[in-house]
C-alpha positions as semicolon CSV with decimal commas, in nm:
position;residue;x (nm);y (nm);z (nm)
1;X;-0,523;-2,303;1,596
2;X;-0,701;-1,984;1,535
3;X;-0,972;-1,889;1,844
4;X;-1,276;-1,760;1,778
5;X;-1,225;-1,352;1,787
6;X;-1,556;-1,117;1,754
7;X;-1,485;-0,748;1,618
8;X;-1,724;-0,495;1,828
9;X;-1,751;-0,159;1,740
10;X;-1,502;-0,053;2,004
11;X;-1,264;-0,322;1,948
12;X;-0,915;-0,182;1,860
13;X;-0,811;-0,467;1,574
14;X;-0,492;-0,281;1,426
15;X;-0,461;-0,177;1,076
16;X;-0,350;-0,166;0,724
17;X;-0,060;0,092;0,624
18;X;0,128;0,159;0,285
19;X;0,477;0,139;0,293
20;X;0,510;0,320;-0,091
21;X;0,688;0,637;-0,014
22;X;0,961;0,479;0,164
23;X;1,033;0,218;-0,142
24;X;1,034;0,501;-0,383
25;X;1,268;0,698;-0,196
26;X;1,496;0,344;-0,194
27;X;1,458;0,346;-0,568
28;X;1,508;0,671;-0,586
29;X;1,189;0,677;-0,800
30;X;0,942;1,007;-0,788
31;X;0,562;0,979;-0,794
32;X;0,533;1,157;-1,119
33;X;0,788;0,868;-1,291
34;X;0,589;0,608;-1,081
35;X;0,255;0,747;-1,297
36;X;0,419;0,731;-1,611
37;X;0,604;0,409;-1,562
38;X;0,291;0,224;-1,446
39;X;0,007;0,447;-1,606
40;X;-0,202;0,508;-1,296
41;X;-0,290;0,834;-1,207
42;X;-0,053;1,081;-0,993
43;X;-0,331;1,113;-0,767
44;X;-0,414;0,822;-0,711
45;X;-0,028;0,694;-0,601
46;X;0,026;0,995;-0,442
47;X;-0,278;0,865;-0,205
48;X;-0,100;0,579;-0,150
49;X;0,222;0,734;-0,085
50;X;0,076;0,915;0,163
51;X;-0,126;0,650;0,343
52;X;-0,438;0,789;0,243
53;X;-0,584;0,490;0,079
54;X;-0,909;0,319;0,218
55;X;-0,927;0,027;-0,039
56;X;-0,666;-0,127;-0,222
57;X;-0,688;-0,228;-0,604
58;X;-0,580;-0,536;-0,654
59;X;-0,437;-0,431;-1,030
60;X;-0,285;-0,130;-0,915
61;X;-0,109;-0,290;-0,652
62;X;0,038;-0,545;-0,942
63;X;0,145;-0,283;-1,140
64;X;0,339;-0,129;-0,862
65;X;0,478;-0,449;-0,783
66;X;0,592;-0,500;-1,103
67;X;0,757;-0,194;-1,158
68;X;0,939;-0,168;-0,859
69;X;1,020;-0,542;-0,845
70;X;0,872;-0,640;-0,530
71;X;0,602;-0,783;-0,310
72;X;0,308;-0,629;-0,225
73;X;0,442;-0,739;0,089
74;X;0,682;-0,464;0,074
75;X;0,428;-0,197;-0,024
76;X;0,140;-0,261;0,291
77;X;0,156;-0,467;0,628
78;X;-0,101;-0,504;0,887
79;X;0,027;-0,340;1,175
80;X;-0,120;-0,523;1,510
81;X;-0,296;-0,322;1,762
């Protein structure tokens, strides 16, 4: 059962973090192969490598996933307060 939970302005509520560097360094995959292999633009994965992303595209995140053969699960968590 989920209780009812209001989100103030000072409420610490956890976040969102990308997990993308560490899977390319288990693939042993760079971000300039990552670009090529998935056609997105080095700048914009090397934002996400680097945690730097403030919205995530729901195709871009696909095409990673599909590349590197994984969940998106894999690539960002929610990390609790």
């Amino acid at each position: 059962m989920i209780t009812e939970k209001i989100i103030l302005w000072d409420t610490k509520y956890g976040r969102v973090r990308c997990n993308l560097y560490k899977l390319m360094r288990s693939r042993k995959v760079s971000i300039f192969q990552l670009a090529r292999l998935t056609n997105i633009r080095y700048d914009i994965i090397k934002k996400y490598a680097d945690n730097q992303m403030i919205r995530y595209d729901a195709a871009i995140l696909s095409k990673l996933c599909f590349v590197l053969n994984c969940s998106i699960g894999d690539i960002i968590e929610y990390v609790n307060k």
